[in-house]
Structure formats: structure tokens, C-alpha cells
C-alpha positions as CSV (number, residue, x, y, z in Angstrom):
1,X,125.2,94.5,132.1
2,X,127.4,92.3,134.1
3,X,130.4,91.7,132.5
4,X,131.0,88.3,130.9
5,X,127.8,87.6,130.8
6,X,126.1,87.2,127.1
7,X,122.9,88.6,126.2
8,X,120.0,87.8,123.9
9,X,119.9,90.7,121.4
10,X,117.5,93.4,121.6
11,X,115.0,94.5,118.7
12,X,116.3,98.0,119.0
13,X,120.0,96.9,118.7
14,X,119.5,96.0,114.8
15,X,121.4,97.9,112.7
16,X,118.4,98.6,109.9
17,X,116.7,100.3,113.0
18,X,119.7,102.0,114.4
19,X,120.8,105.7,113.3
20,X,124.5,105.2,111.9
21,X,125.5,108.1,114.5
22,X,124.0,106.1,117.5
23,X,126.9,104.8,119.6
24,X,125.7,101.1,119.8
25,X,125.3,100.8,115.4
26,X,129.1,100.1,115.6
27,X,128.5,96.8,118.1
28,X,125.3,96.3,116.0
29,X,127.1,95.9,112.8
30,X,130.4,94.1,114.4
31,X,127.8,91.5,115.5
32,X,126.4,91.1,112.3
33,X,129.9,91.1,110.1
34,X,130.1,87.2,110.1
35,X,126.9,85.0,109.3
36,X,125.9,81.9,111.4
37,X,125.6,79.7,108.2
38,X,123.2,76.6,108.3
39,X,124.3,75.2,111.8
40,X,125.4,77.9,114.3
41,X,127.4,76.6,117.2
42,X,125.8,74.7,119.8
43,X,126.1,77.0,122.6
44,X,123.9,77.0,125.8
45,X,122.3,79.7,127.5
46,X,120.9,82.7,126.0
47,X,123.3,83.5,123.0
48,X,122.6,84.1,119.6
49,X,123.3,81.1,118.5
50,X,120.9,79.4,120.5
51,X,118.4,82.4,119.4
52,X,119.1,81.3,115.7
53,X,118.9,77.6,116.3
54,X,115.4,78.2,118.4
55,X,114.2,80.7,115.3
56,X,114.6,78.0,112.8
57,X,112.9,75.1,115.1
58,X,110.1,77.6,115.6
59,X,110.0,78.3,111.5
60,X,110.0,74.2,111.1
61,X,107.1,73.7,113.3
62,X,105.0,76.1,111.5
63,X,105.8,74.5,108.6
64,X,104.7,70.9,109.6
65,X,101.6,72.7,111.0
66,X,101.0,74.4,107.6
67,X,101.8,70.8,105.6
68,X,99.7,68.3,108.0
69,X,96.8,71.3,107.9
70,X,97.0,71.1,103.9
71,X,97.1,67.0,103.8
72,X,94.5,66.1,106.6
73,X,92.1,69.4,105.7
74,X,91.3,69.7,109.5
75,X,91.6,73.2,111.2
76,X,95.4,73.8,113.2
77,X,93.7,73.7,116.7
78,X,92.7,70.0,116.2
79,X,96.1,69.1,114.7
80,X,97.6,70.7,117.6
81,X,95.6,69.2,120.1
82,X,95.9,66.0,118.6
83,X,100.1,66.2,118.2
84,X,99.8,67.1,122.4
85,X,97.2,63.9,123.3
86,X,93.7,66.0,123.7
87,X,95.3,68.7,126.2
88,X,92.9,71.6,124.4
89,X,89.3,69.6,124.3
């Protein structure tokens, strides 16, 4: 990696994944020592902070997709195409 440059992280750099003997667990688990808490700071590019912000945002639109699904009892495709103006059909 170029240095100074931030990464997103990898799947296979989670420490549950990772053998404790594997010379990357130690970064793995430094990274994970402190929590983001509810609001991570805003920071732009690909950081993890930006990858937990983006997770949550992606978790609150399913939901709203779930909830108007439930309320209006129409399938998610129409409720999708209608929230993007009749893109689909």
C-alpha cells in the first residue's frame, strides 16, 4: 500500500476470521480496540468511518423499505420504482 494512504478494511482482516498467530490479527485488533459510537467522525474518502456511516445509511433504507412495504402492502419493486419517478417500468 502507499504509505499515508487509508484503506477500506478487508473481510479477511477481521479479527474473528484471523488466526491469533497470523501477523496482521495484532493490526486487526488495534483497529478494533476503540468503538466508533453512534456518530463516527465525518471523514472523507474511503475510511472506516465513512464505511460505518455508509453501513448504517444502507441498514436505514432497508428499513424504510421494510416499513412502507408493511403500510402500503405493495411488493418492494413498485415502492422502489415509485421513490425513483418510474425509472424500473
Amino acid at each position: 500500500s502507499v504509505t499515508g494512504v487509508q484503506t477500506c478494511p478487508l473481510p479477511f482482516t477481521d479479527p474473528l476470521l484471523l488466526d491469533p498467530s497470523s501477523p496482521s490479527y495484532d493490526r486487526a485488533m488495534a483497529r478494533n480496540s476503540e468503538p466508533f459510537g453512534y456518530l463516527p467522525a465525518l471523514k472523507f474518502g474511503i475510511t472506516e468511518e465513512a464505511e460505518a456511516i455508509n453501513g448504517r445509511l444502507a441498514m436505514l433504507g432497508i428499513f424504510a423499505l421494510i416499513m412502507a412495504t408493511a403500510i402500503e402492502q405493495k411488493p418492494m419493486l413498485d415502492i422502489v420504482n415509485e421513490w425513483i419517478g418510474g425509472a424500473y417500468f
